[in-house]
N, C-alpha and C positions, 0 to 999 in steps of 0.2 A: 504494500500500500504506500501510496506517498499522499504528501501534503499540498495543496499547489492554491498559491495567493493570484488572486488578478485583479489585476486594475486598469482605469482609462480615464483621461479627462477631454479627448476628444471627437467630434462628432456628438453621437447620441452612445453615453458610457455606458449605460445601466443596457443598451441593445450588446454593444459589445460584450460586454460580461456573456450574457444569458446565450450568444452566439456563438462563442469561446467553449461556453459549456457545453453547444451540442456539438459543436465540432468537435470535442475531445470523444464525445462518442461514436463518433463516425469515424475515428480514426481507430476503434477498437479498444478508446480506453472507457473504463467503466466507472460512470461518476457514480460514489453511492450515496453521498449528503455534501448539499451545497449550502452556503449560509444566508442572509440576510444581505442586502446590502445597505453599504456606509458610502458615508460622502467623510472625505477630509480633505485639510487642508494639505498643500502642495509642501512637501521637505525640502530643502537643498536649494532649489532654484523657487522662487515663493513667489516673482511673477508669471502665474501663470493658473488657468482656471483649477477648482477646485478638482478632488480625484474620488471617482466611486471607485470601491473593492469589494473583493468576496473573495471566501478561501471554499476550497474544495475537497472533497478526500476521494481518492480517485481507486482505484485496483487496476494493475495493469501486470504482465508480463516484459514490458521494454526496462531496458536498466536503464538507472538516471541519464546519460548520456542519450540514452533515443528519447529520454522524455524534454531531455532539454533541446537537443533539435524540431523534436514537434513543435513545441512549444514557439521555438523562433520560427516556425514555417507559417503559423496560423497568426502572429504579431505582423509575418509581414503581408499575410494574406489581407488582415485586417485593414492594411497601409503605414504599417510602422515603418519609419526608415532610420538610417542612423542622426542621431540629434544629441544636443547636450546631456550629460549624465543625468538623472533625477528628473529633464526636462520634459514636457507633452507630449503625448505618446495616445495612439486613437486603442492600444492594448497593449498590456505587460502582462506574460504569466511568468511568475517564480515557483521553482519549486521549493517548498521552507521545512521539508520532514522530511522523513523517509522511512519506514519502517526495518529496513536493512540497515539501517544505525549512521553511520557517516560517509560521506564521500568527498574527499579532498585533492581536486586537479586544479590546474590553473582556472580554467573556464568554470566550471563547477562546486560550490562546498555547499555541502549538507551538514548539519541542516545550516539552512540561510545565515550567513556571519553577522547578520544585523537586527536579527529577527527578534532578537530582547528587548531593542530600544524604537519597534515600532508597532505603538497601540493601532495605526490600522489594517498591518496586518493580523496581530494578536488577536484582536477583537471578533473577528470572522472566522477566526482558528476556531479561537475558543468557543463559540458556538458549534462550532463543526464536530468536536470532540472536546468538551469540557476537561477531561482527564488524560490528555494527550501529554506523556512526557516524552522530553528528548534525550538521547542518547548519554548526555551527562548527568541524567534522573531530575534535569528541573523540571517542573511542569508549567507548560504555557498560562495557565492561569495564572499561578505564580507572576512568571514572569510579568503578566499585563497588570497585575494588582501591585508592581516595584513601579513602574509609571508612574510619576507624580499627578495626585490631581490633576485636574484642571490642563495638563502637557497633553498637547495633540489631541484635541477636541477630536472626536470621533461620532456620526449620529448615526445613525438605524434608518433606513431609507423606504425599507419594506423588503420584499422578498426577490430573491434573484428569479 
C-alpha cells in the first residue's frame, strides 16, 4: 500500500484532484479511501493562488519508482510543466508512505522528507488513516497535532 498527497491551485483544483483519482484507477492502481478536500494557503513561493489537497491510500503492485513515474505522467497529462519549486502547478501527486517502510534514491524518499512540517498534507493523511505510523513509529496524527496552532490554516472543503 502506499500513501499518495495531491494537490492543485490551477484551473479548476478540486476537478483535478477527483481526475487524478480516476486516472490512478485506470492505470490499475486501486484507490481504497480518499479524503476530504482542503484548501490552503501556498508554502514557499506565497504569491500565488490558494492550493486544494487530498491524500489517498492506494494498493498497487508497481514499486515506488513506477509509482513515481505515473505519477509524473498524469501531472503532465494534467498540463504541469516545469516551473519554480513550491510554485503553481494545475497537479502535484506525492507519494508520503509507503507500507514497504522507506525508500531512499536521489529522485525519490519515502516517506516524504517534509511530511512532518506540512499540516496540508497531514490533515488529508490523517483522515485517510487516522492510525497511520511511519516507518520511525511516529504516527501522522502525532505529527499534525506538533503543528502549532493557528500554522498553516488548513479548511475542509467537502468531499473529493
Amino acid at each position: 500500500m502506499m500513501w499518495l498527497g495531491l494537490g492543485a491551485n490551477l484551473g479548476e483544483p478540486a476537478e483535478a484532484l477527483r481526475w487524478a483519482i480516476r486516472r490512478l484507477g485506470d492505470e490499475g492502481v486501486v484507490v481504497e479511501a480518499v479524503s476530504g478536500l482542503y484548501s490552503s494557503a501556498p508554502q514557499g513561493v506565497e504569491d500565488q493562488p490558494e492550493f486544494t489537497n487530498a491524500a489517498c491510500r492506494v494498493r498497487t503492485d508497481l514499486d515506488p519508482p513506477s509509482v513515481l513515474a505515473l505519477a509524473k505522467e498524469l501531472e503532465a497529462e494534467a498540463g504541469r510543466v516545469d516551473g519554480p519549486r513550491w510554485g503553481p502547478r494545475p497537479l502535484d501527486i506525492d507519494i508520503l508512505a509507503w507500507d514497504g517502510g522507506t525508500w531512499d534514491e536521489p529522485d525519490l524518499v519515502i516517506p516524504h522528507p517534509r511530511l512532518h512540517e506540512r499540516r496540508f498534507a497531514l490533515q488529508p493523511l490523517v483522515e485517510v488513516d487516522p492510525d497511520l505510523a511511519l516507518p520511525s513509529g511516529e504516527r501522522i496524527a502525532d505529527l499534525l497535532a506538533a503543528i502549532p496552532p493557528g500554522d498553516q490554516p488548513v479548511s475542509r472543503l467537502g468531499d473529493a
